[in-house]
N, CA, C and O atoms as a Tripos MOL2 file, in Angstrom:
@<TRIPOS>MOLECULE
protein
  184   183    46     0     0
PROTEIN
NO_CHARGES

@<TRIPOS>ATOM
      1 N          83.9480  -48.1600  197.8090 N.3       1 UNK1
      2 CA         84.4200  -49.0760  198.8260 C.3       1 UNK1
      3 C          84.9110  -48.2550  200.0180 C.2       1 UNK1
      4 O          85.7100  -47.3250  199.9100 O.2       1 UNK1
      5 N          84.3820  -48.6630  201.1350 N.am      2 UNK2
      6 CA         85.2730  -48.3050  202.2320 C.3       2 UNK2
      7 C          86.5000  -48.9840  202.7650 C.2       2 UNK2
      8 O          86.6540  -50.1900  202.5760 O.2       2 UNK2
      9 N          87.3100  -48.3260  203.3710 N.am      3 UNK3
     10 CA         88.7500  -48.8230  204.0620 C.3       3 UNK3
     11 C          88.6110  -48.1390  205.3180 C.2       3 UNK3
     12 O          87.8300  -47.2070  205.5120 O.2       3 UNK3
     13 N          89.5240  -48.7150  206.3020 N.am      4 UNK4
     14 CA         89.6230  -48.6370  207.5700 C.3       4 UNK4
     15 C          90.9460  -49.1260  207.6690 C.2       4 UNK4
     16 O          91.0040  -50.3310  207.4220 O.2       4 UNK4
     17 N          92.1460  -48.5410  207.9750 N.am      5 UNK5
     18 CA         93.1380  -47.8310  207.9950 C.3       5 UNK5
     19 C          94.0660  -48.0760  209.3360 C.2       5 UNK5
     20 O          94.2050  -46.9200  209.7380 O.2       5 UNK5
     21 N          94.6630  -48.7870  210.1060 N.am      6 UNK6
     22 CA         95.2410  -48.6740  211.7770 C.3       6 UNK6
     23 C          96.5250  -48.1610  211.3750 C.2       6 UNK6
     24 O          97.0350  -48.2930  210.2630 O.2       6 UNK6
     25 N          96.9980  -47.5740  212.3580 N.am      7 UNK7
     26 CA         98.5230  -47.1820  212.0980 C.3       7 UNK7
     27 C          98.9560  -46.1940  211.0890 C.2       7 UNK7
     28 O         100.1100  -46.2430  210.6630 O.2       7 UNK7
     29 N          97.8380  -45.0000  210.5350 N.am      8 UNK8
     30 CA         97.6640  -44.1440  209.9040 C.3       8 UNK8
     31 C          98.9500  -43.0440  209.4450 C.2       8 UNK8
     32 O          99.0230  -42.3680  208.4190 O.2       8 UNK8
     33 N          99.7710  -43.1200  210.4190 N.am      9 UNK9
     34 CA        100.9950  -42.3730  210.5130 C.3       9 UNK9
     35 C         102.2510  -42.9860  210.2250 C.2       9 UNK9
     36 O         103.2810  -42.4330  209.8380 O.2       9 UNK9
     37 N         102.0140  -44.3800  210.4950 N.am     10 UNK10
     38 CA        103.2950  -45.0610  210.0140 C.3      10 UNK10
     39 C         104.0260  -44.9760  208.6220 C.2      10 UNK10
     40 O         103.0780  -45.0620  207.8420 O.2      10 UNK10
     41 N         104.8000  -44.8940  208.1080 N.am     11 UNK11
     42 CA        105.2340  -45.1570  207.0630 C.3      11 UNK11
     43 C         104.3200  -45.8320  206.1730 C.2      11 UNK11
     44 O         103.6160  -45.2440  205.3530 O.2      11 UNK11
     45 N         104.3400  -46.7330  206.3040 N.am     12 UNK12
     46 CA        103.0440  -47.8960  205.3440 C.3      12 UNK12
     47 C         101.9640  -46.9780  205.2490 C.2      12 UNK12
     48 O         101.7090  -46.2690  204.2760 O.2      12 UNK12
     49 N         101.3280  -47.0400  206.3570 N.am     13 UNK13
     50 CA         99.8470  -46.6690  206.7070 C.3      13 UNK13
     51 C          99.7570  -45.2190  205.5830 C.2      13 UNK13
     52 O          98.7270  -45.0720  204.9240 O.2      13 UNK13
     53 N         100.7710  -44.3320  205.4650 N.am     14 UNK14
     54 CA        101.0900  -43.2990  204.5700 C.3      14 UNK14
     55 C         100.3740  -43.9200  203.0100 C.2      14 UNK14
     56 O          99.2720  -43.7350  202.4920 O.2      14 UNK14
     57 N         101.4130  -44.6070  202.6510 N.am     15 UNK15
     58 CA        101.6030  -45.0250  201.5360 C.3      15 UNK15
     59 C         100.0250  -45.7970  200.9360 C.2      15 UNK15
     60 O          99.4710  -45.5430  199.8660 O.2      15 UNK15
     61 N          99.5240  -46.8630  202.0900 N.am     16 UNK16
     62 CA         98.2240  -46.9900  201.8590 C.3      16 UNK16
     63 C          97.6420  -46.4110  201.5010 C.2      16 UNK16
     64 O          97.2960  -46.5930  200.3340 O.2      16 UNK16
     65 N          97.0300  -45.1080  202.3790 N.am     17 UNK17
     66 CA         95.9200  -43.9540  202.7860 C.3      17 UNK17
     67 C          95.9690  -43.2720  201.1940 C.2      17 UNK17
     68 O          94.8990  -43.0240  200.6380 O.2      17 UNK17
     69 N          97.2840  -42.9870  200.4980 N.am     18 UNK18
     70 CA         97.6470  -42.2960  199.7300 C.3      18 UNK18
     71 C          96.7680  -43.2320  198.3900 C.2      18 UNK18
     72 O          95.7260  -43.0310  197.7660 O.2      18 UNK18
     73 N          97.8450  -44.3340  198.3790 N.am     19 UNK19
     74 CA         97.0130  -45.2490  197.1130 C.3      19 UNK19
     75 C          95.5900  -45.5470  197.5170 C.2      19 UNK19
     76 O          94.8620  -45.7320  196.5430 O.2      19 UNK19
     77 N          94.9610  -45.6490  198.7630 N.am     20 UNK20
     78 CA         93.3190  -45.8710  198.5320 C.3      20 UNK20
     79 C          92.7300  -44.6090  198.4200 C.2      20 UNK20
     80 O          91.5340  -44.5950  198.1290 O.2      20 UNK20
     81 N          93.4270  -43.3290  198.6210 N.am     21 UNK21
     82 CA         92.6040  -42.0260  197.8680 C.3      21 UNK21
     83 C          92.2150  -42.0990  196.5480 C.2      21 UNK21
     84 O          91.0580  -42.0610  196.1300 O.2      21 UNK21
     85 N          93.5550  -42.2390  195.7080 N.am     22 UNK22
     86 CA         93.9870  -42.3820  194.5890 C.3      22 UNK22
     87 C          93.1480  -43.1590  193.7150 C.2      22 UNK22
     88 O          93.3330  -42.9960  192.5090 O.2      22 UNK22
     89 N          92.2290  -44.0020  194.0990 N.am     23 UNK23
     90 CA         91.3730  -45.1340  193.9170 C.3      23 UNK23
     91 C          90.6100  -44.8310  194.1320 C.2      23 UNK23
     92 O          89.9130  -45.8140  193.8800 O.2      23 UNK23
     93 N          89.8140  -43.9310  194.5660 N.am     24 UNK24
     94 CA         88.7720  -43.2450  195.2750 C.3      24 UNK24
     95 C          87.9000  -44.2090  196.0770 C.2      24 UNK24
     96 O          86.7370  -44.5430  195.8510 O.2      24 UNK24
     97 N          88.8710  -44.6520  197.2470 N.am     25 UNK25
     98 CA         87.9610  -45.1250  198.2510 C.3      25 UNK25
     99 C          87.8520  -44.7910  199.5120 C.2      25 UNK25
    100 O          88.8040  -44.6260  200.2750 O.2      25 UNK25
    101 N          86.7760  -44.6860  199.7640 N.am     26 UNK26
    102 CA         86.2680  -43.8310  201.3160 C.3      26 UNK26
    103 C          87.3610  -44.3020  202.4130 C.2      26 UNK26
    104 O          87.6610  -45.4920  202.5130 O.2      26 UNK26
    105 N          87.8390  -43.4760  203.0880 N.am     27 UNK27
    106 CA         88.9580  -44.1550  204.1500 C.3      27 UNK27
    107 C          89.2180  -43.5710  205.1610 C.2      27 UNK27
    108 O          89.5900  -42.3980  205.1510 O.2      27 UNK27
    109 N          89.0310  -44.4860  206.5650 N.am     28 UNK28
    110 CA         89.0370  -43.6110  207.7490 C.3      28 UNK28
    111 C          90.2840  -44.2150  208.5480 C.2      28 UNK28
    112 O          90.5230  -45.3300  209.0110 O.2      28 UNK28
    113 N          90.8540  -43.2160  208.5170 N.am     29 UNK29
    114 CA         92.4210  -43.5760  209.1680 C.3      29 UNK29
    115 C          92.1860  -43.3180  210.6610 C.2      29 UNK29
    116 O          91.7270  -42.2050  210.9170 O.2      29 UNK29
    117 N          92.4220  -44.1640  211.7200 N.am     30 UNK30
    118 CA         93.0200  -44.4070  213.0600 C.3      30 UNK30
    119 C          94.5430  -44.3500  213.0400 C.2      30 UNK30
    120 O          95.2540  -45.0700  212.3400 O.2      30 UNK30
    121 N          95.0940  -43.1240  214.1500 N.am     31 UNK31
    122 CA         96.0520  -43.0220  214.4700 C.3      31 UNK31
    123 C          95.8060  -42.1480  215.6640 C.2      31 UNK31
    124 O          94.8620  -41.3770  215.8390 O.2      31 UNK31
    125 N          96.9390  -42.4330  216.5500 N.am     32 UNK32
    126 CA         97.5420  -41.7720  217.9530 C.3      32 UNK32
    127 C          97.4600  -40.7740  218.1550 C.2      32 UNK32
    128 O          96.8760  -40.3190  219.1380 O.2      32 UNK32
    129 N          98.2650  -39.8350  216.9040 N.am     33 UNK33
    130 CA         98.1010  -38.6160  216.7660 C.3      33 UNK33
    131 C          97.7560  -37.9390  214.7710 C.2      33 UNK33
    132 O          98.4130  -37.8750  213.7320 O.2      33 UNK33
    133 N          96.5480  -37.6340  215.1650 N.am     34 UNK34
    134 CA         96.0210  -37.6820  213.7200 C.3      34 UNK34
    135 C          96.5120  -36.2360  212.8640 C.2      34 UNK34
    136 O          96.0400  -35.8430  211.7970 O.2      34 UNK34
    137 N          97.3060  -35.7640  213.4570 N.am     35 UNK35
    138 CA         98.2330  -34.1860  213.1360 C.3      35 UNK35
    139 C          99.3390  -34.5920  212.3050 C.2      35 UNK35
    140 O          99.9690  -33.6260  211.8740 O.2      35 UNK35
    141 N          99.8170  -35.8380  211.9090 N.am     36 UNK36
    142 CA        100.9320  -36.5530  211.7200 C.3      36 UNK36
    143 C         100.5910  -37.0110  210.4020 C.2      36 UNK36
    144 O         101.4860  -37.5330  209.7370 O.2      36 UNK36
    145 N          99.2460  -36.8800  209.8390 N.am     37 UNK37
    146 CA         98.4900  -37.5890  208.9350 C.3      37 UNK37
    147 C          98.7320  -35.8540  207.8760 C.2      37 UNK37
    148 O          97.9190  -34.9290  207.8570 O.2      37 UNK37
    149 N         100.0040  -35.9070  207.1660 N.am     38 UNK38
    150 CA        100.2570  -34.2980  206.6740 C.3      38 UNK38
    151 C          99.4340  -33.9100  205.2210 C.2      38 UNK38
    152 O          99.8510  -32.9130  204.6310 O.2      38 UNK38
    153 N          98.2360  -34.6870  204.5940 N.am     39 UNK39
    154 CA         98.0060  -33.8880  203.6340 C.3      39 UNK39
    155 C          95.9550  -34.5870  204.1890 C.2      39 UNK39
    156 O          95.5600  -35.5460  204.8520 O.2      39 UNK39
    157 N          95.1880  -33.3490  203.3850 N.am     40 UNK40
    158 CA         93.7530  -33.8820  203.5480 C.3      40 UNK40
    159 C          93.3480  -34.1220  202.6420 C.2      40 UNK40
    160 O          93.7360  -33.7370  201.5390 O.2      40 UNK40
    161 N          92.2850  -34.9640  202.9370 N.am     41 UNK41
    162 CA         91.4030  -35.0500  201.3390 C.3      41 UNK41
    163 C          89.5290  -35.1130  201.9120 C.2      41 UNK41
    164 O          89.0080  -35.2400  203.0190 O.2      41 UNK41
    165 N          89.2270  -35.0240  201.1370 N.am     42 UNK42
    166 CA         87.3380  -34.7110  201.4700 C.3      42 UNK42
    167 C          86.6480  -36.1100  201.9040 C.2      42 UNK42
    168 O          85.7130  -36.4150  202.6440 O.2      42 UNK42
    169 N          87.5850  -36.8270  201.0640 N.am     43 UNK43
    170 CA         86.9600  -38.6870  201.2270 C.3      43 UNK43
    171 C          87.6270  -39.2170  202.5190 C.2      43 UNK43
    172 O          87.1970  -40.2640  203.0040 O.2      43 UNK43
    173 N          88.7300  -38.5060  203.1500 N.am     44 UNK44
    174 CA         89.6730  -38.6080  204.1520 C.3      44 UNK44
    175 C          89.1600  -38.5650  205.5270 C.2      44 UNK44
    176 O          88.8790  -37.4090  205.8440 O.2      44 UNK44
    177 N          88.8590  -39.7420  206.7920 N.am     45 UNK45
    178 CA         88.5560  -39.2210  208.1010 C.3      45 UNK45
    179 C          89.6930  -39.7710  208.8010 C.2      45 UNK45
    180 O          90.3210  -40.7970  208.5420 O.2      45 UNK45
    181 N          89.9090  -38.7000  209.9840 N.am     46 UNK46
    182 CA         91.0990  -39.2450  210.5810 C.3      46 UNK46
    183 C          90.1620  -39.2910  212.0450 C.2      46 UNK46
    184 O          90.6650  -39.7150  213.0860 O.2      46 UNK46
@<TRIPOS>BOND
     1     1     2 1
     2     2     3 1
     3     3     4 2
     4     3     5 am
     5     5     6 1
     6     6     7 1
     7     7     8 2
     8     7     9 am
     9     9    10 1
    10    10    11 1
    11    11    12 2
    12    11    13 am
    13    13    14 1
    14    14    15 1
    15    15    16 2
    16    15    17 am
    17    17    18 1
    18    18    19 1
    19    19    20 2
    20    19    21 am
    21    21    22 1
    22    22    23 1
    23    23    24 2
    24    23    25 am
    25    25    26 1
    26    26    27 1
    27    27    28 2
    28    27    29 am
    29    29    30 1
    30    30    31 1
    31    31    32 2
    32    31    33 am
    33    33    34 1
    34    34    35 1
    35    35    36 2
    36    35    37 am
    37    37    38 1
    38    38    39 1
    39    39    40 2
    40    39    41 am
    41    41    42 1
    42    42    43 1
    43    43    44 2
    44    43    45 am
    45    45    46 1
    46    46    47 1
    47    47    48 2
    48    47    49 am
    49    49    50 1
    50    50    51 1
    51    51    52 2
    52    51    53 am
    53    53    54 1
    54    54    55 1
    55    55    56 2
    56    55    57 am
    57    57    58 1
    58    58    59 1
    59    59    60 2
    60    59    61 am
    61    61    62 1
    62    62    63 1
    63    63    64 2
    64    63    65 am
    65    65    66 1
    66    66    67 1
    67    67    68 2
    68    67    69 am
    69    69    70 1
    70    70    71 1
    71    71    72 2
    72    71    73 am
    73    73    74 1
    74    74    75 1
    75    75    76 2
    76    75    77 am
    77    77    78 1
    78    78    79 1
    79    79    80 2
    80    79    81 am
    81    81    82 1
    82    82    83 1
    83    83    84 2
    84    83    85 am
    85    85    86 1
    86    86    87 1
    87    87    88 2
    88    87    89 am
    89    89    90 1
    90    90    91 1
    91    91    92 2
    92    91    93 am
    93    93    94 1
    94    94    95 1
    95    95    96 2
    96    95    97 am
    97    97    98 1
    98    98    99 1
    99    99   100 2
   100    99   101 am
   101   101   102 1
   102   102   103 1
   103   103   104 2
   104   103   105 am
   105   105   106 1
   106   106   107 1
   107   107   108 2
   108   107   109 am
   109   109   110 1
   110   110   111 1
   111   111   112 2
   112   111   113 am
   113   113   114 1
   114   114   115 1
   115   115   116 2
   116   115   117 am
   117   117   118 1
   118   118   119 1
   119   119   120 2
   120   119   121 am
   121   121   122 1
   122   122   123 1
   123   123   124 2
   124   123   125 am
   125   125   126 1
   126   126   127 1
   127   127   128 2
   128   127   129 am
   129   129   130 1
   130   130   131 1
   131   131   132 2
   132   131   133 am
   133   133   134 1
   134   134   135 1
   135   135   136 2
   136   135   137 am
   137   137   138 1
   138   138   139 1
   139   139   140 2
   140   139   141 am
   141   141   142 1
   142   142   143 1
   143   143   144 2
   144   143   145 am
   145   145   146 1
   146   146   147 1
   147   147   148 2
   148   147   149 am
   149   149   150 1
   150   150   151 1
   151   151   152 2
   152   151   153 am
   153   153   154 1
   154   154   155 1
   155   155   156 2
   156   155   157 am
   157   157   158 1
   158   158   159 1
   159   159   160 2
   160   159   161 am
   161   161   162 1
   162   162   163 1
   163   163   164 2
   164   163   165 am
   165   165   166 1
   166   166   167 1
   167   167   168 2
   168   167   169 am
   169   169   170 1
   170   170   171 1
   171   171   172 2
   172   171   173 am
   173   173   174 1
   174   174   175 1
   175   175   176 2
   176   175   177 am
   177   177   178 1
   178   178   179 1
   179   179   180 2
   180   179   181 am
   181   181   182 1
   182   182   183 1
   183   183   184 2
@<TRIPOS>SUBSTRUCTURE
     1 UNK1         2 RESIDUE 1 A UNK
     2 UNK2         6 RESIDUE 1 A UNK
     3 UNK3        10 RESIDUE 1 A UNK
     4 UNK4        14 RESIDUE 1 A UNK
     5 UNK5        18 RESIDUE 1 A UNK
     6 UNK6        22 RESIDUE 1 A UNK
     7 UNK7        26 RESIDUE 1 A UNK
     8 UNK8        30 RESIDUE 1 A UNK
     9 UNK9        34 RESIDUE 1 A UNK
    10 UNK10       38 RESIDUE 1 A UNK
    11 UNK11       42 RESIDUE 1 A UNK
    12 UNK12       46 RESIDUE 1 A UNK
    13 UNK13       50 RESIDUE 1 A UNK
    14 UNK14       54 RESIDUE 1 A UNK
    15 UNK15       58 RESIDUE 1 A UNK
    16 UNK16       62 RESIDUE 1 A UNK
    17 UNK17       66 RESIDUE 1 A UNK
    18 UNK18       70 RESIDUE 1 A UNK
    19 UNK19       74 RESIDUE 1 A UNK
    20 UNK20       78 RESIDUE 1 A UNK
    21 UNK21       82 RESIDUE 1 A UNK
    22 UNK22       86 RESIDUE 1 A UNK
    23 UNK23       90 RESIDUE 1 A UNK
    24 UNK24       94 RESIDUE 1 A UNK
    25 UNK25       98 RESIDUE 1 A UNK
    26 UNK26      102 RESIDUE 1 A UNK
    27 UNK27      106 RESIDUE 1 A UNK
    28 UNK28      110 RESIDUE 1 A UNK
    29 UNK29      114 RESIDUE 1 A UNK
    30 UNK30      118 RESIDUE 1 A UNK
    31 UNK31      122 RESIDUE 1 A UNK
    32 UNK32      126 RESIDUE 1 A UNK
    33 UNK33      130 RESIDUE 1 A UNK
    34 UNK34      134 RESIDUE 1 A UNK
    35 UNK35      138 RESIDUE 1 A UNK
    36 UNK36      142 RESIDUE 1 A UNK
    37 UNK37      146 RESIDUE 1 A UNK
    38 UNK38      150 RESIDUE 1 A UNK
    39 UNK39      154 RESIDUE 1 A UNK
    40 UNK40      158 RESIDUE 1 A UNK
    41 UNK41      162 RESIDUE 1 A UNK
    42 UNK42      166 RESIDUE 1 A UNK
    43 UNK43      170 RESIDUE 1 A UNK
    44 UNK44      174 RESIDUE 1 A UNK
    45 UNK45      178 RESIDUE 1 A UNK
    46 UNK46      182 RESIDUE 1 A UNK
């Protein structure tokens, strides 16, 4: 499954990104500043 992600840096948007890795689903996070987004993953686009 893919996800698509807004607000990537927020608190939430964290917590999301984290549990839809975790799940292994493809996920492309949008954020402002995508440096803020502090860990990577391979399935991960910022």
């Amino acid at each position: 499954m893919n996800l698509t992600i807004f607000g990537g840096t927020a608190e939430t948007g964290i917590l999301v990104i984290k549990k839809a890795l975790e799940a292994e689903y493809r996920v492309t996070a949008f954020a402002r500043n995508p440096a803020k987004i502090s860990f990577q993953d391979k399935i991960l686009k910022s």
